[in-house]
C-alpha positions in Angstrom: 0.0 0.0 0.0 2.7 2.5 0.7 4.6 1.7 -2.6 1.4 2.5 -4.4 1.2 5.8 -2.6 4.8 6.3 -3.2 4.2 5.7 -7.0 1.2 8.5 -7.0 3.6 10.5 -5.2 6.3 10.7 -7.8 3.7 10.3 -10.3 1.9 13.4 -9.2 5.8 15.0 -9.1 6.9 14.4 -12.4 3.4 15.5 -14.0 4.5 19.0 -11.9 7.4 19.0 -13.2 6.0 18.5 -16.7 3.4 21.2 -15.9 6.5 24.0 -14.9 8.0 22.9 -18.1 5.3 23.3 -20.2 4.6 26.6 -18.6 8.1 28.0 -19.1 8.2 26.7 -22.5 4.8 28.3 -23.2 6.1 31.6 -22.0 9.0 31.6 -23.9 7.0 30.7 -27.1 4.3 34.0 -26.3 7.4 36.0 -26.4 9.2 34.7 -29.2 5.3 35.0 -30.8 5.3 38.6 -29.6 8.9 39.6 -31.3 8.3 38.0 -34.6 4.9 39.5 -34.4 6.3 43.5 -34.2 8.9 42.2 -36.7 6.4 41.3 -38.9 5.0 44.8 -38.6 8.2 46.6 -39.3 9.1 44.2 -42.7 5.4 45.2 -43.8 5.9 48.9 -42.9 9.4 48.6 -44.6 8.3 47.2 -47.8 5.4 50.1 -48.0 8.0 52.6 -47.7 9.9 50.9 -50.2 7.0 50.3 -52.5 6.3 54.4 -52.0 10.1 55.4 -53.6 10.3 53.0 -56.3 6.1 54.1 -57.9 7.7 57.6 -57.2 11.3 57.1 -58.9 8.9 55.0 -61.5 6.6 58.3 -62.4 9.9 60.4 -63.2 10.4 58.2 -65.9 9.2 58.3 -69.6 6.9 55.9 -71.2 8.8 52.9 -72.7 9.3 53.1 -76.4 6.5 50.2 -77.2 4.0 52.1 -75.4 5.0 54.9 -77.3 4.9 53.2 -80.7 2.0 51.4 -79.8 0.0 54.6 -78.9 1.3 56.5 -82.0 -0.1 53.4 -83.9 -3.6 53.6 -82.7 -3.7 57.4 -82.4 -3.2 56.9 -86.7 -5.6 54.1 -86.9 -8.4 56.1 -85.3 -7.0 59.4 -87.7 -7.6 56.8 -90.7 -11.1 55.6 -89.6 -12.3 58.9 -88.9 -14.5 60.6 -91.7 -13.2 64.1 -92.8 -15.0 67.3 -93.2 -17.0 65.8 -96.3 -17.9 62.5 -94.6 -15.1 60.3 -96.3 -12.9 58.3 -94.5 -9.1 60.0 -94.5 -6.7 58.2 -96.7 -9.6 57.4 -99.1 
């Protein structure tokens, strides 16, 4: 009878001692949890500010040359397709 009580007894201890772990361990994780958290918020914040300088640096440049072309090509298409003064198409 007492080595069943002294089996509860160190039963009942090491489930304690598995409880302090746990707790400790859980603690540590909320933290870690907490840090990566606000780091996550600063790469996000980061990566707006970054997103903010290159649209700007990408407005001070000109249109690339296809856009260009392409424009210039519909802009004579529609000039071509339009009727002139009399009601004829131009280039007719």
């Amino acid at each position: 009878m007492i080595s069943e009580f002294q089996d509860l007894s160190d039963k009942i201890d090491r489930l304690a001692q598995l409880t302090q772990s746990l707790r400790a361990e859980n603690q540590l994780l909320r933290k870690a949890n907490s840090l990566l958290g606000a780091e996550n918020i600063a790469f996000k914040h980061r990566l707006k500010e970054a997103q903010a300088r290159v649209e700007a640096l990408l407005e001070h440049f000109p249109a690339p040359a296809a856009q260009l072309d392409d424009a210039a090509t519909e802009d004579g298409e529609a000039a071509a397709a339009a009727p002139d003064a009399h009601g004829e198409e131009a280039g007719r």
